[in-house]
VODO-560851 format. One record per residue (C-alpha): residue number from 0; chain; x, y, z. Coordinates in steps of 0.001 Angstrom, whole numbers, plus 500000, padded with zeros to 6 digits. Example, Ala and Ser with C-alpha at 12.3 -4.5 7.8 and 13.67 -1.06 7.14 Angstrom:
2
{romi 0; 'A'; {512300; 495500; 507800}} {romi 1; 'A'; {513670; 498940; 507140}} 
//
This chain:
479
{romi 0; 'A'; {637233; 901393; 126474}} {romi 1; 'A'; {639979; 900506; 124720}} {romi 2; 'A'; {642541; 903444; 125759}} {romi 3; 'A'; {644242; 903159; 121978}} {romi 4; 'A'; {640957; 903795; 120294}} {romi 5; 'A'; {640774; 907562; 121025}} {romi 6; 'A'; {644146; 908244; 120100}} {romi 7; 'A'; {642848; 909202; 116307}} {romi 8; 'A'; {645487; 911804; 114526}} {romi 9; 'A'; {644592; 915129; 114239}} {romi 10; 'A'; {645759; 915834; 110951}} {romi 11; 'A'; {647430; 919658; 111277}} {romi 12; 'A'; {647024; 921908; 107875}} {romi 13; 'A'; {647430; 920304; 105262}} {romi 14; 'A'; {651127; 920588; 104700}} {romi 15; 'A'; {652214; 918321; 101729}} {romi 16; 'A'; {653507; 920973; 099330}} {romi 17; 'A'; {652418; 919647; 095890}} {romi 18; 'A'; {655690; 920900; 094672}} {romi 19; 'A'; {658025; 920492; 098140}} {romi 20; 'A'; {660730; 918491; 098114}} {romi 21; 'A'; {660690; 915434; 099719}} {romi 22; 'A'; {662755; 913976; 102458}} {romi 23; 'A'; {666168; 912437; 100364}} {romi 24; 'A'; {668210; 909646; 102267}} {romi 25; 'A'; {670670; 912031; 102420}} {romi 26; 'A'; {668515; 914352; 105101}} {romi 27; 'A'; {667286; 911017; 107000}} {romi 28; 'A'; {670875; 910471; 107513}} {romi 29; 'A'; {671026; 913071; 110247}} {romi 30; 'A'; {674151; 914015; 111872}} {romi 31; 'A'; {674641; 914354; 115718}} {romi 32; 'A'; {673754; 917213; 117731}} {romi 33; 'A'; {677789; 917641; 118884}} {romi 34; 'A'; {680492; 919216; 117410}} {romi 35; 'A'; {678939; 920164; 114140}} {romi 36; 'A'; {676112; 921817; 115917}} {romi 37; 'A'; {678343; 923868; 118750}} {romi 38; 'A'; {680204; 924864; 115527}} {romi 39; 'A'; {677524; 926583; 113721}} {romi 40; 'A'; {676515; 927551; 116801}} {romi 41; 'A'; {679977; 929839; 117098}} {romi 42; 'A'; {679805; 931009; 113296}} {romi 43; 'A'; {676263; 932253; 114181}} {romi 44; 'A'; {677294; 933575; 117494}} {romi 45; 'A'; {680111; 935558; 115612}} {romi 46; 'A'; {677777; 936839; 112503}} {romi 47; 'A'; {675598; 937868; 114388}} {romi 48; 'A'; {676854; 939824; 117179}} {romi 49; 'A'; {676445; 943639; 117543}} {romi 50; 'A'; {679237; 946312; 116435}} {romi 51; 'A'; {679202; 947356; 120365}} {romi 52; 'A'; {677066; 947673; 123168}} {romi 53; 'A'; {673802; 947899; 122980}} {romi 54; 'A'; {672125; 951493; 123636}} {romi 55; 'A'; {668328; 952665; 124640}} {romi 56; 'A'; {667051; 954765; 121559}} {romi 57; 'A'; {663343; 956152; 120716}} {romi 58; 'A'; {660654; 953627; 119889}} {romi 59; 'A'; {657784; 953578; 117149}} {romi 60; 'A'; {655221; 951281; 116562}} {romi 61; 'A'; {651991; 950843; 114260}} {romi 62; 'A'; {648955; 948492; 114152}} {romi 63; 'A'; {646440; 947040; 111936}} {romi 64; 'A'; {644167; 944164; 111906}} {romi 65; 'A'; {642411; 942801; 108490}} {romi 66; 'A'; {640109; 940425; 108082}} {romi 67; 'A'; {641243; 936925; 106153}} {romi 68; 'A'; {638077; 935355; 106569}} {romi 69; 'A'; {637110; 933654; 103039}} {romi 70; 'A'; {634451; 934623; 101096}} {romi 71; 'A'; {633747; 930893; 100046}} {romi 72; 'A'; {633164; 927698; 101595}} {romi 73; 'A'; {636783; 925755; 102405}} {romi 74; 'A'; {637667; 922416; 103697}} {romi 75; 'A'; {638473; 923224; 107440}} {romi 76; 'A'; {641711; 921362; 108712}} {romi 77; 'A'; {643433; 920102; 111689}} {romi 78; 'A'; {640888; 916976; 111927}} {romi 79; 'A'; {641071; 913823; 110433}} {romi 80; 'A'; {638336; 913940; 108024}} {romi 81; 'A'; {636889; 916482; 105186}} {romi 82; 'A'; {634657; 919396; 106364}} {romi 83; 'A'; {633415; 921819; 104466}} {romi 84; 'A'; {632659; 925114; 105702}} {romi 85; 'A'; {628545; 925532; 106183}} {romi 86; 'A'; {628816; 929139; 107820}} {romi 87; 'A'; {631411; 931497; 109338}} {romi 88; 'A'; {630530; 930978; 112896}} {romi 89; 'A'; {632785; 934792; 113782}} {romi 90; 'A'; {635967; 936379; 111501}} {romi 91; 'A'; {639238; 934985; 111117}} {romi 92; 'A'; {641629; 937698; 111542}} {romi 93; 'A'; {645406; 938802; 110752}} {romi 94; 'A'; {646923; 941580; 113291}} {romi 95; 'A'; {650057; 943448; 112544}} {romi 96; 'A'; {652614; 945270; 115119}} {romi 97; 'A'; {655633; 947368; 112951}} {romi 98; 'A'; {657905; 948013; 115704}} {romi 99; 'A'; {661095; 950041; 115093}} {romi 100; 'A'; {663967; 952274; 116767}} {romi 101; 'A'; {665577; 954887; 115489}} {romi 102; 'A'; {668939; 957130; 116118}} {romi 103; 'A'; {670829; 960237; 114926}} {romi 104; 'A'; {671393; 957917; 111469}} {romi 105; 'A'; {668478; 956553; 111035}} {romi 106; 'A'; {666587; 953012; 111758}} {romi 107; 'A'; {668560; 951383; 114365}} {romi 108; 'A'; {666353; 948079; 114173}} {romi 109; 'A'; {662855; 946841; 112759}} {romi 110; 'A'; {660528; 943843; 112841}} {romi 111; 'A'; {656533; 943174; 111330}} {romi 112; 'A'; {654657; 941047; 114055}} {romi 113; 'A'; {651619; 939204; 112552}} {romi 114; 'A'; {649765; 936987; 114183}} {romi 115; 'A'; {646993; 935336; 111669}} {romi 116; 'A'; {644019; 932876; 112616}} {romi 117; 'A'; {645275; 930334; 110917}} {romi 118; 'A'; {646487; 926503; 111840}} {romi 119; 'A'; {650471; 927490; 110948}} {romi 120; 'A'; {652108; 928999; 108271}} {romi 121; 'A'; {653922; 927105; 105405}} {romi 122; 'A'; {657408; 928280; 104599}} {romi 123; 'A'; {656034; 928571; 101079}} {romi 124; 'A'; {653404; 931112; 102012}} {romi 125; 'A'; {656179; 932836; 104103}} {romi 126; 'A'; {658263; 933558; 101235}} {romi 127; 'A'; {655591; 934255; 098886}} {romi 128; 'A'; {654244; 937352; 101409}} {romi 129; 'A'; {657913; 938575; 101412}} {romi 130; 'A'; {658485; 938773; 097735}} {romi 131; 'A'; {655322; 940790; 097639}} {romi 132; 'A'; {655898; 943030; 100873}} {romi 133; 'A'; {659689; 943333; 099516}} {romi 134; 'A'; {658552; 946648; 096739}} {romi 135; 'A'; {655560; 947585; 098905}} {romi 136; 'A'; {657792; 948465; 102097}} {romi 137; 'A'; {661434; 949946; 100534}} {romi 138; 'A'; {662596; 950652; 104160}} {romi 139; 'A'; {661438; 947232; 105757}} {romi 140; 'A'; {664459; 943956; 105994}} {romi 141; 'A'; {661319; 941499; 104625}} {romi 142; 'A'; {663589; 939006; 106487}} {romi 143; 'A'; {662442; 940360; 110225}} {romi 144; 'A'; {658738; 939871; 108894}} {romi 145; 'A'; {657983; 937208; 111812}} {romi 146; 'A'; {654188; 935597; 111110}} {romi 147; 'A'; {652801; 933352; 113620}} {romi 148; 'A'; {649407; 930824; 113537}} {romi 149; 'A'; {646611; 930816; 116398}} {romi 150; 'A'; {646391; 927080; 115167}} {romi 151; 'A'; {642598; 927404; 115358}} {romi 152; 'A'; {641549; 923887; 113641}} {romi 153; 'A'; {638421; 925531; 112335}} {romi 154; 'A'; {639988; 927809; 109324}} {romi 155; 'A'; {641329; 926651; 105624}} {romi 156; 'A'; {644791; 925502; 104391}} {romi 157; 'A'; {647400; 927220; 102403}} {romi 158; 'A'; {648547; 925138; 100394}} {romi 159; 'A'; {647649; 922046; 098181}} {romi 160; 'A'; {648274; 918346; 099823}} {romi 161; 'A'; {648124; 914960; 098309}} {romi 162; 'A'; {645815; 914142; 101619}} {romi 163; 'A'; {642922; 912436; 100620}} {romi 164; 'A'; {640612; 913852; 102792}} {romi 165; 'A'; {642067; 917276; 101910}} {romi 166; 'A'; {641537; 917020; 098356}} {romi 167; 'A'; {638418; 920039; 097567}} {romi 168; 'A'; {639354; 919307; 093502}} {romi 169; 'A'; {635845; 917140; 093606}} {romi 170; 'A'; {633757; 919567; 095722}} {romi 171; 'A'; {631921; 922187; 093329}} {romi 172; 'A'; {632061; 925934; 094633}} {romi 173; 'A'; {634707; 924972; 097357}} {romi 174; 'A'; {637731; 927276; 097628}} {romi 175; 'A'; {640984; 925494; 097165}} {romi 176; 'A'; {643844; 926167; 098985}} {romi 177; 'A'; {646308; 927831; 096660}} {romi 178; 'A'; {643535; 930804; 095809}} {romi 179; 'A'; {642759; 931121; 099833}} {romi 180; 'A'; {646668; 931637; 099848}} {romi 181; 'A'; {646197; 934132; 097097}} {romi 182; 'A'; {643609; 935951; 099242}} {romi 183; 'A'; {645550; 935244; 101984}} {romi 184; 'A'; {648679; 937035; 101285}} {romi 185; 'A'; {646915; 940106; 099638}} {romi 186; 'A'; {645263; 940712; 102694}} {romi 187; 'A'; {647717; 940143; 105530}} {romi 188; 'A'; {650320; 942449; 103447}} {romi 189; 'A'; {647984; 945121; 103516}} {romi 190; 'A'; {647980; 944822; 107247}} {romi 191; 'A'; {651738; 944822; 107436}} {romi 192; 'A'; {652286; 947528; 105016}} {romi 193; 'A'; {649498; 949382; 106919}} {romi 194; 'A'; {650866; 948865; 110575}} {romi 195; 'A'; {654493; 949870; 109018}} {romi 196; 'A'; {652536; 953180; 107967}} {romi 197; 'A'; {651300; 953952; 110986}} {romi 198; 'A'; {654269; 954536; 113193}} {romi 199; 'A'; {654563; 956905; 115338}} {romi 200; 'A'; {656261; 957570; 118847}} {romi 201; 'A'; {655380; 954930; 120949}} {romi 202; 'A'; {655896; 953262; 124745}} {romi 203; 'A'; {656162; 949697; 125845}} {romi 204; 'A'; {656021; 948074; 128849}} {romi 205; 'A'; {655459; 944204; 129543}} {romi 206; 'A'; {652972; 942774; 132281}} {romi 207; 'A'; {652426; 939174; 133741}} {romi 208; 'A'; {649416; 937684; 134809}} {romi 209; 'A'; {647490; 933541; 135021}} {romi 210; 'A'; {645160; 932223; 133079}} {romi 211; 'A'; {644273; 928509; 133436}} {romi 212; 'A'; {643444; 927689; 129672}} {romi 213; 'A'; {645550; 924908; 128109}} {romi 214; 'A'; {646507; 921808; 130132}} {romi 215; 'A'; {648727; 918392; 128819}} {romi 216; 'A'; {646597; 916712; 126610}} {romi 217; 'A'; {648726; 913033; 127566}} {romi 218; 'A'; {647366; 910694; 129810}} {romi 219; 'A'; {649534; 908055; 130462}} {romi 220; 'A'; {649064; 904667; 131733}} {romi 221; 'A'; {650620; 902094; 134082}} {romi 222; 'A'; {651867; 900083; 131505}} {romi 223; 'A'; {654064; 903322; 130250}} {romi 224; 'A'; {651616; 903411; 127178}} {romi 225; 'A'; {650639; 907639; 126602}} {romi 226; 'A'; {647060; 908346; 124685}} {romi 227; 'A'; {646850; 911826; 123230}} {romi 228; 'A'; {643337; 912431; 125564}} {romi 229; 'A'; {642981; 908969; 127070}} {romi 230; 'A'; {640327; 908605; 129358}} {romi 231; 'A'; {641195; 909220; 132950}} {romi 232; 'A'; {638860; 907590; 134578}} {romi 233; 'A'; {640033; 903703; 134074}} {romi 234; 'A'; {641959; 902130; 136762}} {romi 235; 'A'; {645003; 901541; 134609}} {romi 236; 'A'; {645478; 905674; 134616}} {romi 237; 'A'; {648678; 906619; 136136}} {romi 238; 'A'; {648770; 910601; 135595}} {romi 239; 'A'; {649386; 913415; 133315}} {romi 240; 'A'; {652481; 912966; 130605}} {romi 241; 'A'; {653537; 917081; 131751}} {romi 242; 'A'; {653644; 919944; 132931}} {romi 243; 'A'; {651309; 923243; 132172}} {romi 244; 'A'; {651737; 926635; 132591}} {romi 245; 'A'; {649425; 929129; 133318}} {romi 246; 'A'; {651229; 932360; 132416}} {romi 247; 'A'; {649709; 934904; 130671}} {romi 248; 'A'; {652901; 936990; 129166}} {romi 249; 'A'; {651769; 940276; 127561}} {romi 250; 'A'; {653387; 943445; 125992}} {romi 251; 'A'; {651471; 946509; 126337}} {romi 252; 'A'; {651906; 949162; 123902}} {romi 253; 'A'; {650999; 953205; 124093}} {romi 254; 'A'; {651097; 955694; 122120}} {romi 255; 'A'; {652522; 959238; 123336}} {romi 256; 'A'; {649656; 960334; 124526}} {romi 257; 'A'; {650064; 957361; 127100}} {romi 258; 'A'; {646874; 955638; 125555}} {romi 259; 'A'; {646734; 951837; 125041}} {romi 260; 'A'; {647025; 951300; 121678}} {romi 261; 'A'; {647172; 947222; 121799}} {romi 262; 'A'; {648396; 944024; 123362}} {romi 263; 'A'; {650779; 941137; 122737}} {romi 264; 'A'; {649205; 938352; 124670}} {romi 265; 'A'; {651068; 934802; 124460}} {romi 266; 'A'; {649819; 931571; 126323}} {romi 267; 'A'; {650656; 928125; 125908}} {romi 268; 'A'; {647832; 927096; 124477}} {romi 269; 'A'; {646516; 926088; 120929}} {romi 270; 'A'; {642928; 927518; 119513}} {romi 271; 'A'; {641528; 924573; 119761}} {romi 272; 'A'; {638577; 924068; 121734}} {romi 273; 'A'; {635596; 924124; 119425}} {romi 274; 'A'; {638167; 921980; 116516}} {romi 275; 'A'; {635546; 919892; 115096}} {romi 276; 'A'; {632864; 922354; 113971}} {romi 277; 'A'; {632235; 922911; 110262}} {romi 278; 'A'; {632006; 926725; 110739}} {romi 279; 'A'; {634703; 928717; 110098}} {romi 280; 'A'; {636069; 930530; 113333}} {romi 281; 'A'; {639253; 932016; 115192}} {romi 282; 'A'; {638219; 929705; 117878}} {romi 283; 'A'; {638564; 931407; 121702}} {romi 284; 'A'; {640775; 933809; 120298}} {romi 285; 'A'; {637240; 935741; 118783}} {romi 286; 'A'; {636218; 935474; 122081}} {romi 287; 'A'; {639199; 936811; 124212}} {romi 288; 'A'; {639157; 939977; 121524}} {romi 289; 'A'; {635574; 940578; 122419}} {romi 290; 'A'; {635962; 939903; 126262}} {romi 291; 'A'; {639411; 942394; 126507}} {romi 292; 'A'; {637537; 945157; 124242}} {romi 293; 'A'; {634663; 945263; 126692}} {romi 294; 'A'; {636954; 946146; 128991}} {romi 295; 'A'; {639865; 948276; 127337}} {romi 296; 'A'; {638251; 949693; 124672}} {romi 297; 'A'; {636685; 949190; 120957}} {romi 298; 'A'; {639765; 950051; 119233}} {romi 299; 'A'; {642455; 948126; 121174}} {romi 300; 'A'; {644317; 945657; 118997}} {romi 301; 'A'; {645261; 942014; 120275}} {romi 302; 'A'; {647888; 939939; 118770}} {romi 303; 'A'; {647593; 936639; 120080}} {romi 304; 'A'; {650709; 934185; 120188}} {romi 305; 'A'; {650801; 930575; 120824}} {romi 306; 'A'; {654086; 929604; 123145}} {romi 307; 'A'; {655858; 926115; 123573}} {romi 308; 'A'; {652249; 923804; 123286}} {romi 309; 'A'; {652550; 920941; 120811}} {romi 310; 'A'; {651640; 918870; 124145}} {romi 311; 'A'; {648891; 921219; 125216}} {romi 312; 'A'; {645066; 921693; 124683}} {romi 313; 'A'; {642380; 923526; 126338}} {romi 314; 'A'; {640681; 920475; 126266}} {romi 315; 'A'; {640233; 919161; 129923}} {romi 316; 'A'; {641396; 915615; 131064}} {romi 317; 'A'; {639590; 915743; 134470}} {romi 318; 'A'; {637670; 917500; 136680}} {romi 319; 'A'; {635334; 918783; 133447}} {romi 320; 'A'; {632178; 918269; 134813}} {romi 321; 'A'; {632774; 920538; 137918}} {romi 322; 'A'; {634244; 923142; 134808}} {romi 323; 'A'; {630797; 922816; 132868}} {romi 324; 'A'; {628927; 923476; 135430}} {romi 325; 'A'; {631096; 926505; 136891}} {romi 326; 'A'; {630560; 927528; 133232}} {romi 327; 'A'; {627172; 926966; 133417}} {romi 328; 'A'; {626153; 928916; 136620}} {romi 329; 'A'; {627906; 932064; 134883}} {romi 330; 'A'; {625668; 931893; 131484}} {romi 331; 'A'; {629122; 931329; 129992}} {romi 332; 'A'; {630310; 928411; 126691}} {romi 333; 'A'; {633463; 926870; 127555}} {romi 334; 'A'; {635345; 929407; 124649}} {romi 335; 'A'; {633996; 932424; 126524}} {romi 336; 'A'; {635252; 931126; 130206}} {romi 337; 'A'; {638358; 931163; 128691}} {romi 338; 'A'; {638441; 934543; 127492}} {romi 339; 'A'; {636813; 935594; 130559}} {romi 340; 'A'; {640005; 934622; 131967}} {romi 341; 'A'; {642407; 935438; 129376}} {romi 342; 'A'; {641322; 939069; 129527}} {romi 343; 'A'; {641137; 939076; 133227}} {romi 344; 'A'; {644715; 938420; 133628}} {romi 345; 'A'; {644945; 941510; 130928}} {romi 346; 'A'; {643198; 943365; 132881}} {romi 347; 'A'; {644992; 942835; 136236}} {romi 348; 'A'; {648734; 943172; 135111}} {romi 349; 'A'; {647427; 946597; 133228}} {romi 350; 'A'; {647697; 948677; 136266}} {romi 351; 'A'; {651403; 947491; 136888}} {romi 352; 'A'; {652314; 947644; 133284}} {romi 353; 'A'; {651553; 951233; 133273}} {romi 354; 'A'; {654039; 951759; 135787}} {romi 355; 'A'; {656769; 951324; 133549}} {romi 356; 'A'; {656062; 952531; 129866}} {romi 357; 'A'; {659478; 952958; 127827}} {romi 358; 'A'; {659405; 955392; 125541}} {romi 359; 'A'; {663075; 954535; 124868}} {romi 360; 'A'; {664609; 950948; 125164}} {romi 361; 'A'; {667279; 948355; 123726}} {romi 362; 'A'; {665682; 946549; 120407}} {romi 363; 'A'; {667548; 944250; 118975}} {romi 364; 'A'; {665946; 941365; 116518}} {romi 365; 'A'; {668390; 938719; 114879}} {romi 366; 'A'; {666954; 936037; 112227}} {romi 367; 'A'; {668931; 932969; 112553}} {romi 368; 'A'; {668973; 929536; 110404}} {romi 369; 'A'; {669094; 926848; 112627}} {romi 370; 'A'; {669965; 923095; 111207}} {romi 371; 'A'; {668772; 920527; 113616}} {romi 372; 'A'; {669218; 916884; 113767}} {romi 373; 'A'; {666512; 914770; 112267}} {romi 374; 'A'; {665248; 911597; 114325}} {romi 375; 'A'; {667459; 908505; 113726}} {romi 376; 'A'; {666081; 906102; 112805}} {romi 377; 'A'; {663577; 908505; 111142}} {romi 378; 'A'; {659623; 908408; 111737}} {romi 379; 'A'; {658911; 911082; 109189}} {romi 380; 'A'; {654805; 912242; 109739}} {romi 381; 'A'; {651760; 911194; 107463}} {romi 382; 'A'; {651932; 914295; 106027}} {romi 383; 'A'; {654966; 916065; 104686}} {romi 384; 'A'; {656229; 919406; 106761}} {romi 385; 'A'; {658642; 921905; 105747}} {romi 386; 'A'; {662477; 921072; 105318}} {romi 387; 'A'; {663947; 921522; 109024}} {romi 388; 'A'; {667736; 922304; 107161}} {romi 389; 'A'; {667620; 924787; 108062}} {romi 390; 'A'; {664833; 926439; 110472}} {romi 391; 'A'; {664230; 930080; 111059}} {romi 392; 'A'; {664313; 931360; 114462}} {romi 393; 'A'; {664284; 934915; 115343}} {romi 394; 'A'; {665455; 936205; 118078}} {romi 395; 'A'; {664097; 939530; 119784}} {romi 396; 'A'; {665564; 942114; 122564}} {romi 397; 'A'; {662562; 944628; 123802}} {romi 398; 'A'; {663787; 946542; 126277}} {romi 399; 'A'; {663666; 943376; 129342}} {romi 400; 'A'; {661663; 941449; 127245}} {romi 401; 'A'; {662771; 938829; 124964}} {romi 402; 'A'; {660377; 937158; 121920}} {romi 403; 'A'; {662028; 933784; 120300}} {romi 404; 'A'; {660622; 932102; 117871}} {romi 405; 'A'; {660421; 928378; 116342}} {romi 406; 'A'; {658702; 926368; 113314}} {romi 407; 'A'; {657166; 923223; 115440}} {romi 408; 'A'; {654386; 922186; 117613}} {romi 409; 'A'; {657020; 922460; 120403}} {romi 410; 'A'; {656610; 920406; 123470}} {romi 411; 'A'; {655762; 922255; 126494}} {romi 412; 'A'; {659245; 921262; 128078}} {romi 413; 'A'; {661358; 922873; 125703}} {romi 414; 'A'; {659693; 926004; 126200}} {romi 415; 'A'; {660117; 925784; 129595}} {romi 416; 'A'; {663824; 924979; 129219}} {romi 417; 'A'; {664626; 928509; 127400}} {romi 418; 'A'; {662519; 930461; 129914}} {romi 419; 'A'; {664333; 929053; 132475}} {romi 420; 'A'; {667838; 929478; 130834}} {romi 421; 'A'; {667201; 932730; 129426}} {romi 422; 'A'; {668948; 936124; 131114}} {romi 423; 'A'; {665451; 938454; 130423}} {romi 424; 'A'; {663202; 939354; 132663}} {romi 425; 'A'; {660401; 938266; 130628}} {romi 426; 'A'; {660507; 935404; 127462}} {romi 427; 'A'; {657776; 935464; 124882}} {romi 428; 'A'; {658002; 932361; 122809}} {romi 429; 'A'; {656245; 931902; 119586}} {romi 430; 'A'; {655582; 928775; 117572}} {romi 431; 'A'; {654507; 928010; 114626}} {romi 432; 'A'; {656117; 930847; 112740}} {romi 433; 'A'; {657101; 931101; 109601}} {romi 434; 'A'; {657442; 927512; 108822}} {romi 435; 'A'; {655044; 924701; 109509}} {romi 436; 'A'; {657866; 921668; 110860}} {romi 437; 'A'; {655195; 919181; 112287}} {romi 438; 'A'; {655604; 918428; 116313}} {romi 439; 'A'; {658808; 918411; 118367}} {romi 440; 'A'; {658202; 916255; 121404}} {romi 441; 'A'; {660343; 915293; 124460}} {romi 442; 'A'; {662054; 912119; 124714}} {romi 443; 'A'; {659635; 911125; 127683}} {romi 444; 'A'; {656862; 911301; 125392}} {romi 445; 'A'; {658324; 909039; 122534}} {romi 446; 'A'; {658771; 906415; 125261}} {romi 447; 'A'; {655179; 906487; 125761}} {romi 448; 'A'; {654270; 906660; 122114}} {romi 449; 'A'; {650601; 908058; 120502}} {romi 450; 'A'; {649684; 910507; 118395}} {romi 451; 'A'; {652216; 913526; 118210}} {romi 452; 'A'; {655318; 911648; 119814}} {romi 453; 'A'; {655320; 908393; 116806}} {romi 454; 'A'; {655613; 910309; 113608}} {romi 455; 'A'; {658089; 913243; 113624}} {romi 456; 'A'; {661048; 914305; 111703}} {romi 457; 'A'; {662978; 915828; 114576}} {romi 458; 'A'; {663313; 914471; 117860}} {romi 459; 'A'; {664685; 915364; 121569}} {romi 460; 'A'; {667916; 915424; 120333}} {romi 461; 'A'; {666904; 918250; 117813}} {romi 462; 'A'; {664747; 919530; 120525}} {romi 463; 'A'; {667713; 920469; 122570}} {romi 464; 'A'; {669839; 921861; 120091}} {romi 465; 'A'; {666788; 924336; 119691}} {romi 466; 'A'; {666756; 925066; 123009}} {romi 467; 'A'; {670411; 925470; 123174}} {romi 468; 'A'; {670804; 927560; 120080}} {romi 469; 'A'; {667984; 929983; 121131}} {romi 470; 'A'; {669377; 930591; 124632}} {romi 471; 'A'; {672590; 931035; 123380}} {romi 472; 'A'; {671361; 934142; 121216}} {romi 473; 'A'; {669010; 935373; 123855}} {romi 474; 'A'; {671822; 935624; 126700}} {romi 475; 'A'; {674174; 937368; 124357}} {romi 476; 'A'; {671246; 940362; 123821}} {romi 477; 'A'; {671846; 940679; 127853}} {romi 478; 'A'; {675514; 940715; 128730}} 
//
């Protein structure tokens, strides 16, 4: 087979803002990642540094979870081609953590986690759900609302796009985009306002287990040629493009009662393993909820975030016959092997987590806007993302823990880059938040070329003024 013949795009959400602006010369004409960035780097490093050390003060958290599965059929995306919902194969579903600390004064610092079953979030649906949140929550900074997609490929758009195959206007009875945003919004700033409600003394601790669930998608070839899931059975294959990781990186929080109240659980994998089905569905992420409830309890919550994975898939490249039949033998589909694992991993680090609950810890959360370097010459995608002048990148201090965010389908590398750079204990990182900036990949993989390393707007260049940028703020929460 033809190794070039699989390498079909995989077109994300559909992303072309009827109303966005497009990319001007001007942008294209990207400056370089030296002097200009180190610069802003200082004038952020100086705005946003604390009045004085940092100090431990009480913590207080809230949850909710809401349903944002729609009521109508949609046009699922993240393939290539149209597909209309037929059935909603299980819920799509938004979960909400308010987290804040408090001294003598008052609120010392705050932040909204939501994690929503969802392919991304456009920065035009970000702002939208902060204009409405902004009356609904007079206490809340609607700037440290920090939302995050699953990127299950098997739940609707937000917003209109000019993509053919995208376009529902000639599909009777077919919700559209813009009123799934509509319904979208309502909902998950019910959850937020709802979690914010709900605060109440609280404990956190963090736990790390292993998980083997997302895995390079790249094969790459002797000729230096990389196919997004080339076949690796040919005798041109060479080897995987990268690297994988395994770690399952979870916050556990209680409430002061010491009772497990729900779980931050981030892996480096996308939702992605039943894509093509013309069902609506959260993908293994349904199926890790159910598996971690059977175990924990009914009323647990779990907010799932996707790290550093714009090279990643739980799609195997090799050895998946000896995985289907593993599966097999336990009565188990591939999406519930995963969550088998998933919530063993939970499971296991629970016992040490509950060693350590912190009823009182360092929070610190910093929004920063970030402009990075576009690819010169530029090699702008198919379909349009949001503006990367700037990005928004938040920045969190929990106790050991830090959480950093970014806008892209970020290459595994960079992710691993910040880990390994960064002063906490533990680093969380999130993608896909807030803004939907297409993929970020590595320098090695625009040498080999294919689908998610030919059409991107910025490049390793960018990449590494991310990187730099986010450790920068990271290591100054832990002088």
């Amino acid at each position: 087979m033809d190794n070039t013949s699989i390498d079909k795009p995989l077109v994300r959400l559909g992303i072309q803002l009827a109303l966005a602006v497009g990319l001007t010369a001007g942008l294209l004409a990207a400056p370089s990642a030296g002097a200009a960035e180190n610069a802003e780097a200082a004038r952020q490093d100086a705005a946003a540094a604390p009045p004085g050390p940092a100090r431990e003060h009480p913590l207080f958290a809230g949850w909710a979870s809401v349903d944002i599965t729609p009521r109508k059929p949609v046009n699922l995306v993240g393939q290539y081609d149209k597909r209309i919902s037929r059935a909603i194969l299980d819920p799509l579903t938004a979960t909400a953590l308010a987290l804040e600390t408090r001294g003598d004064a008052g609120p010392v610092d705050q932040a909204i986690l939501i994690s929503c079953d969802v392919i991304g979030i456009p920065r035009a649906v970000m702002d939208k759900l902060r204009a409405t949140l902004e009356p609904r929550l007079p206490g809340f900074d609607v700037r440290k609302l920090l939302l995050n997609g699953t990127h299950t490929h098997t739940a609707p758009g937000l917003v209109e796009t000019t993509y053919k195959p995208y376009d529902v206007r000639g599909d009777p009875g077919v919700m559209p985009p813009s009123e799934y945003a509509e319904f979208f919004i309502e909902r998950v700033a019910r959850a937020a306002v709802e979690a914010w409600e709900k605060r109440r003394p609280a404990g956190l601790s963090w736990g790390l287990g292993y998980a083997s669930v997302g895995t390079n998608r790249r094969a790459v070839y002797f000729d230096g040629k990389a196919v997004m899931y080339g076949t690796t059975d040919a005798a041109n294959f060479s080897h995987i493009e990268g690297y994988r990781d395994d770690g399952v990186e979870m916050l556990f929080c209680w409430d002061a009662d010491q009772k497990l109240t729900g779980i931050v659980v981030n892996i480096a994998c996308t939702s992605q393993e039943t894509e093509g089905l013309s069902e609506v569905s959260a993908d293994f992420w349904h199926d890790t909820r159910e598996a971690v409830r059977r175990r924990l309890g009914a009323d647990v919550h779990i907010l799932a975030q996707c790290a550093a994975a714009g090279d990643q898939s739980p799609h195997l490249l090799y050895r998946r016959q000896a995985e289907e039949v593993m599966a097999k033998r336990r009565g188990l589909t591939r999406r519930q092997e995963i969550a088998r694992r998933i919530a063993g991993a939970v499971e296991d680090a629970l016992s040490a987590a509950r060693q350590d609950v912190k009823t009182a810890l360092i929070f610190q959360h910093e929004v920063l806007s970030i402009d990075l370097p576009e690819q010169v010459p530029p090699s702008p995608p198919f379909v349009e993302g949001d503006p990367v002048h700037p990005v928004e990148v938040h920045v969190l201090r929990l106790g050991d823990v830090s959480i950093a965010t970014n806008p892209f389908e970020l290459y595994l590398d960079y992710g691993v880059r910040i880990k390994a750079r960064s002063k906490a204990v533990l680093t969380l990182l999130v993608q896909l938040a807030g803004q939907d900036c297409g993929y970020l990949p590595t320098a090695r993989a625009v040498k080999g070329g294919g689908y998610s390393a030919e059409n991107f707007v910025v490049g390793a260049e960018g990449g590494q003024v991310l990187v730099d940028q986010t450790v920068r703020r990271i290591n100054a929460m832990f002088p």
